[in-house]
Backbone bond lengths (Angstrom), bond angles and torsions (degrees), N, CA, C in turn:
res aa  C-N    CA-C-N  psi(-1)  N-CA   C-N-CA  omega(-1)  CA-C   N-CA-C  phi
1 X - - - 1.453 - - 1.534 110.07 -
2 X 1.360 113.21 151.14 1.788 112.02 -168.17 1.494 107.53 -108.88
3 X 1.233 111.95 128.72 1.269 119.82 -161.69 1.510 119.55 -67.68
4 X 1.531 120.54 137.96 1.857 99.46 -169.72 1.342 116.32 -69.82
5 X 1.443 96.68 174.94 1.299 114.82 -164.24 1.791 114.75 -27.98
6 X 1.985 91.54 -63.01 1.396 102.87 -169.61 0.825 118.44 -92.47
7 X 1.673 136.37 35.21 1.434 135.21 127.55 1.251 91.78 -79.27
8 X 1.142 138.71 -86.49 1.415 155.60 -165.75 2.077 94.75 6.40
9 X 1.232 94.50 -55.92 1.783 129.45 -154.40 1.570 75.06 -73.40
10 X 1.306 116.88 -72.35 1.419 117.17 -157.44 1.872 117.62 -43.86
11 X 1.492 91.41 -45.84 1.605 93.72 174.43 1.271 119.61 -89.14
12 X 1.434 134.65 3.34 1.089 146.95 160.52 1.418 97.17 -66.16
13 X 1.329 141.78 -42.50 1.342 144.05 -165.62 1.703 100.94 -62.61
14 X 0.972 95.08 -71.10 1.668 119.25 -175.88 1.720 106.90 -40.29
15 X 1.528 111.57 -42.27 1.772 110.46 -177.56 1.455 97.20 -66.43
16 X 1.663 109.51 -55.02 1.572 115.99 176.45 1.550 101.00 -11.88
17 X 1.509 90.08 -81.85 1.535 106.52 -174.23 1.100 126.94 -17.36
18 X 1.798 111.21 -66.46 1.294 117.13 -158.62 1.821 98.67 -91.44
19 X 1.229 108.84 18.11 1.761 104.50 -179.19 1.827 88.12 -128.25
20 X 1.272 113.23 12.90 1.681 117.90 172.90 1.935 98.68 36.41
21 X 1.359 91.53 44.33 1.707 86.85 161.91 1.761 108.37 -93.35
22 X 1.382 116.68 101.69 1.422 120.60 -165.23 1.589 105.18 -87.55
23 X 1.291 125.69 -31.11 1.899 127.77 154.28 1.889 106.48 -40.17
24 X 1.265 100.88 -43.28 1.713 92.25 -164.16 1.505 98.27 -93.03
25 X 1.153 115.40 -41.89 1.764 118.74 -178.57 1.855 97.94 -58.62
26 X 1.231 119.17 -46.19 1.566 97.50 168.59 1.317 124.75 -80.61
27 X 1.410 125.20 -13.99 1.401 124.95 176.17 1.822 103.78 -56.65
28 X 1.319 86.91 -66.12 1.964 99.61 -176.91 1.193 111.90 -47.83
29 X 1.681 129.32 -66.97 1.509 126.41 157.62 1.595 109.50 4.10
30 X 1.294 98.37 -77.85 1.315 116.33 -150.05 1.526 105.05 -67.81
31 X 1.788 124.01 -32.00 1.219 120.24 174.41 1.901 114.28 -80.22
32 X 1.098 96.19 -13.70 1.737 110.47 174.99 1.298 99.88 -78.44
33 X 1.396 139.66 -38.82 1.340 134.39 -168.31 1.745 107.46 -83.45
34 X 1.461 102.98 -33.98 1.258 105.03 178.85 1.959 110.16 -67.62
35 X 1.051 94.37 -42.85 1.662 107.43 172.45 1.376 121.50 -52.51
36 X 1.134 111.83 -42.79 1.365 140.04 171.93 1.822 109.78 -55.79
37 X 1.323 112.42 -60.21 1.270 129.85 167.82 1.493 112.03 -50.88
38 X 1.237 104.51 -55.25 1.549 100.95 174.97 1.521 128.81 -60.45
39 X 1.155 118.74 -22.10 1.057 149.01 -179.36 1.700 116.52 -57.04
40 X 1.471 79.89 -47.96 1.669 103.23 -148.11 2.233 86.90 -86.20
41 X 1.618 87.51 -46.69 1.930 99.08 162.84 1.339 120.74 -29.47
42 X 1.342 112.92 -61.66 1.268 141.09 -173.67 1.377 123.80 -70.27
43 X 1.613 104.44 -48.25 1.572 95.80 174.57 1.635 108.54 93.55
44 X 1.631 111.42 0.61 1.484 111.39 159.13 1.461 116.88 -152.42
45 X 1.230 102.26 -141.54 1.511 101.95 -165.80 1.350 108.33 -107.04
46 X 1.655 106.18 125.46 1.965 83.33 -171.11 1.059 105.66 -72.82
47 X 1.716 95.46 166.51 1.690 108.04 162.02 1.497 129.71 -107.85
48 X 1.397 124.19 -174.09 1.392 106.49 -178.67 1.222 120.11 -54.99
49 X 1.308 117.71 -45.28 1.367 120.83 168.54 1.527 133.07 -30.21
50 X 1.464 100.68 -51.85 1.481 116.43 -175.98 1.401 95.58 -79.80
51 X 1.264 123.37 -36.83 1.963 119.83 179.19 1.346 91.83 -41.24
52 X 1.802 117.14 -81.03 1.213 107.61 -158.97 1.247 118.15 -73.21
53 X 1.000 127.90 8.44 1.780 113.61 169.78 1.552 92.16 -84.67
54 X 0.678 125.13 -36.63 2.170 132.11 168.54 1.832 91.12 -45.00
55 X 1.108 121.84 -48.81 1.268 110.61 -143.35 2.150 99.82 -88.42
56 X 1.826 93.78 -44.08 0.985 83.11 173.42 1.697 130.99 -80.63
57 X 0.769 100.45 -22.43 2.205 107.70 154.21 1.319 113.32 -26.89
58 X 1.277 109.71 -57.41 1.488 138.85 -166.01 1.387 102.98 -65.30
59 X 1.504 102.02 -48.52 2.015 106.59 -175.50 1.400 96.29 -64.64
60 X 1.330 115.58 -41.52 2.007 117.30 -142.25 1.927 73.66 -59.23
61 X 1.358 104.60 -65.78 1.642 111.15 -167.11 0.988 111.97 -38.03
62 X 1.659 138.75 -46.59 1.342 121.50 -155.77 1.526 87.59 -92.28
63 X 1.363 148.87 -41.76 1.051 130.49 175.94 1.600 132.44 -48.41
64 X 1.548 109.53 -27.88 1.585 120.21 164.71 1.488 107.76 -69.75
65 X 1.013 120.91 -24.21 1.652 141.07 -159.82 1.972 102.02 -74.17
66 X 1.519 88.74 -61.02 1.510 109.36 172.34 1.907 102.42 -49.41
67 X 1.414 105.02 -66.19 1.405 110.08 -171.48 1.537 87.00 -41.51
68 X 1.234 100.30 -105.14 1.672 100.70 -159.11 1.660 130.17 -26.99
69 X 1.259 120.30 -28.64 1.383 126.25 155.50 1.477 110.57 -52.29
70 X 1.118 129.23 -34.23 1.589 145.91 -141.72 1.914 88.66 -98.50
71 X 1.595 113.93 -52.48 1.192 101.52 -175.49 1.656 109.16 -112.02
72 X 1.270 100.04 43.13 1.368 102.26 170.32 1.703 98.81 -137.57
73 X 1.126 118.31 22.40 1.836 126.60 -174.76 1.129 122.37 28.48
74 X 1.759 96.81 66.06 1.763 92.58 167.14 0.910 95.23 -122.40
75 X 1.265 139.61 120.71 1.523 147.28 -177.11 1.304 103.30 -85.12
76 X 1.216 117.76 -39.55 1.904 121.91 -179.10 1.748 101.21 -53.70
77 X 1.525 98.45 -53.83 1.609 78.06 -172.73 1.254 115.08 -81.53
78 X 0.859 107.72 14.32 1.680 102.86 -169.07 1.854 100.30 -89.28
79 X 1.374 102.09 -59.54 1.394 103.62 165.80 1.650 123.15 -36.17
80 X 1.977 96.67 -42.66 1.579 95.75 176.87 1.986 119.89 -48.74
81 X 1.288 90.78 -49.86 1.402 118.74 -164.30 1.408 98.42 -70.69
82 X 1.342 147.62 -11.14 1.286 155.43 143.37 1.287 130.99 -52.53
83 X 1.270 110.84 -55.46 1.109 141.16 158.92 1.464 99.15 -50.68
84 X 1.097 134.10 -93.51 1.358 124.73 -174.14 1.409 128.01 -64.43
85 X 1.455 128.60 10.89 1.084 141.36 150.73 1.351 116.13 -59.94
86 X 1.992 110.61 -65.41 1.237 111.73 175.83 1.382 130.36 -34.68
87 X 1.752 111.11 -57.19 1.845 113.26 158.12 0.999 113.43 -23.06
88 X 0.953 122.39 -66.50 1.843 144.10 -158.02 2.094 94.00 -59.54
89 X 1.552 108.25 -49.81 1.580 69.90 -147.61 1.452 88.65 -99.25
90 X 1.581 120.99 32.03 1.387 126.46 171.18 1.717 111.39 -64.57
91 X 1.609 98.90 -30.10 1.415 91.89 -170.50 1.565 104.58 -101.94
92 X 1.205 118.50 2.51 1.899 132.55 -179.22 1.354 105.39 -71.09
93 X 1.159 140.82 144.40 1.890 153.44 161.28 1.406 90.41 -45.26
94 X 1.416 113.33 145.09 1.476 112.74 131.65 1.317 129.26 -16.99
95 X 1.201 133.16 137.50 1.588 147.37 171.69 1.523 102.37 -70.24
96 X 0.841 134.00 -167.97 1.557 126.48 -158.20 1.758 78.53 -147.93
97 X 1.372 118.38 128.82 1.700 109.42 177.43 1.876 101.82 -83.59
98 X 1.390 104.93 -172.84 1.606 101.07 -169.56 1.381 118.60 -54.38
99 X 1.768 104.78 -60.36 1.096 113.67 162.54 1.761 135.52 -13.15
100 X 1.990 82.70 -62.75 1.776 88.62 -178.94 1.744 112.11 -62.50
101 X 1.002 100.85 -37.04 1.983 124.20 169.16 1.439 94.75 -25.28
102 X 1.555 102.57 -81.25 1.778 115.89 -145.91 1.678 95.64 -74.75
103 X 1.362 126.01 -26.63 1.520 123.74 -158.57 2.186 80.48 -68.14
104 X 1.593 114.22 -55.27 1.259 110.88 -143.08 1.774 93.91 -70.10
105 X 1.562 120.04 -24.95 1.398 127.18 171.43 1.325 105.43 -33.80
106 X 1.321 121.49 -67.86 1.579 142.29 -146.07 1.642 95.67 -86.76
107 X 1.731 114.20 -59.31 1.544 86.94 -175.70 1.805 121.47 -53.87
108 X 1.606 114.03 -27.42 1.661 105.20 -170.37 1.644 94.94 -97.05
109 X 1.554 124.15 19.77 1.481 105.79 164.40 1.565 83.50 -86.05
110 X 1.602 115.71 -61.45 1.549 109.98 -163.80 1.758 117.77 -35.67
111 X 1.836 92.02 -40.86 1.711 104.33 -178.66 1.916 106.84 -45.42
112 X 1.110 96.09 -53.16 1.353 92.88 -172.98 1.586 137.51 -109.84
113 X 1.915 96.39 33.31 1.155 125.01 179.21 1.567 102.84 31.63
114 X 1.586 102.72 41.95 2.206 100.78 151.84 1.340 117.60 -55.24
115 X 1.243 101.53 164.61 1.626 104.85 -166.56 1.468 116.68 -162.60
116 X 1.916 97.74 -20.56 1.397 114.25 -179.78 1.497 96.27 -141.15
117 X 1.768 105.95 169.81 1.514 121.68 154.36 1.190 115.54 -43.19
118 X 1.667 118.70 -29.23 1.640 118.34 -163.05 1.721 84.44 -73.38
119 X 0.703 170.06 -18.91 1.530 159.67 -111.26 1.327 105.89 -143.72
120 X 1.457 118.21 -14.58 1.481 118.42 167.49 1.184 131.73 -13.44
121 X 1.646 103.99 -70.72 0.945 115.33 -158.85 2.097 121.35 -83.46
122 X 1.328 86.03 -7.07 1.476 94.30 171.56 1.143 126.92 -91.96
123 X 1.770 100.94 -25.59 1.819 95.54 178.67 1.962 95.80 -107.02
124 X 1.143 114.83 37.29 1.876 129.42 158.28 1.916 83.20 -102.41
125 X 1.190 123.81 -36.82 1.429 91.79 -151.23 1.536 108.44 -96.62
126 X 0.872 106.23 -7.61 1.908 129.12 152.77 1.060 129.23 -88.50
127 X 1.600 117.65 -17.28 1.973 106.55 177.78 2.076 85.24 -97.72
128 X 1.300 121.82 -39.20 1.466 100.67 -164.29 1.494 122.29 -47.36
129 X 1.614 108.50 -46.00 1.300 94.39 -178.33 1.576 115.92 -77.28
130 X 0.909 127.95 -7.60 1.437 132.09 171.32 2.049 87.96 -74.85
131 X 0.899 154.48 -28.39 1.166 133.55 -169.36 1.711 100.85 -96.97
132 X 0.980 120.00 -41.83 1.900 134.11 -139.41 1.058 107.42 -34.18
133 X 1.717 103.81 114.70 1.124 129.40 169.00 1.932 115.09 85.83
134 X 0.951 99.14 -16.60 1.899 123.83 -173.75 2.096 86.57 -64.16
135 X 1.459 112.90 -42.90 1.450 98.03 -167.64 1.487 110.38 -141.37
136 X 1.348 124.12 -170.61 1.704 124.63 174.38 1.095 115.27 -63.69
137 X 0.940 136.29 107.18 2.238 113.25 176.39 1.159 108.66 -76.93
138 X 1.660 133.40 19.06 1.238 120.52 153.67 1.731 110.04 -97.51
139 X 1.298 131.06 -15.00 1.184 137.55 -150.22 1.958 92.94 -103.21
140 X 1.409 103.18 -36.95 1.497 123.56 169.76 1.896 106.86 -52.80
141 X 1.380 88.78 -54.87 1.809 107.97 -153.65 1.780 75.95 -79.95
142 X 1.367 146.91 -22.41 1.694 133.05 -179.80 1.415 98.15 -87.50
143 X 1.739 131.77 -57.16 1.347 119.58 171.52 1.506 120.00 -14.08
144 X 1.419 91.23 -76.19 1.682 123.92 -178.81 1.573 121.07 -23.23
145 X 1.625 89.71 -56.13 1.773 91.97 -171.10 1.221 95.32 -86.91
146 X 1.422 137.31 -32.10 1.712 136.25 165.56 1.525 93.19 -40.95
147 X 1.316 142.15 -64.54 1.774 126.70 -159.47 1.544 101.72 -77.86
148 X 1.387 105.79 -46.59 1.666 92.30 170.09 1.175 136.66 -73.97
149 X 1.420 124.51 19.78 1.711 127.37 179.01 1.343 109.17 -113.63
């Protein structure tokens, strides 16, 4: 059986350590503390689930992070923010390529016989968890109204 996320994370810290990779030993820190926080929010013990919604938060940010470094010309951080992205989406699913995107679009439009824009919001509340975390939910939520318009 494969151990969850936040052990997974936890002993990932510790190799960091002993291989003095100080980029990844603060990347993880920082997603353990956030985990930790949530935790403490919540009032239990997270689960994988809640890890990766921790984890992908973390991506959306460092990827806005990059942008704005990107058009504000700091190349140093930008590299930083790369660098610690990669950590980050080591422990994320596969991305779902376009293809896989539009196939899961179409089966939960068919699922929920959409037909209009009005229908949005029902076949969002049936394709997300079939996606979570696998893709953008803004790039999802632009597909979407592209098949439904």
């Amino acid at each position: 059986m494969e151990k969850p996320l936040k052990e997974q994370i936890a002993s990932d810290i510790k190799d960091a350590m002993k291989q003095k990779n100080t980029r990844k030993i603060s990347v993880l820190r920082m997603i353990s503390a956030e985990i930790k926080n949530l935790e403490i929010d919540k009032q239990k013990t997270a689960t994988d689930e809640d890890v990766m919604r921790v984890l992908s938060q973390s991506a959306k940010k460092h990827e806005d992070s990059i942008a704005q470094f990107a058009s504000g010309n700091r190349p140093d951080l930008v590299e930083q923010e790369k660098g610690e992205l990669v950590v980050i989406q080591a422990y994320l699913p596969a991305q779902l390529t376009d293809s896989e995107l539009q196939t899961l679009i179409n089966e939960s439009v068919a699922e929920t016989k959409a037909s209009s824009s009005a229908d949005f919001g029902k076949v969002m509340k049936i394709l997300m968890p079939k996606i979570a975390g696998r893709a953008n939910g803004q790039i999802v939520s632009q597909k979407l109204k592209e098949k439904l318009s």
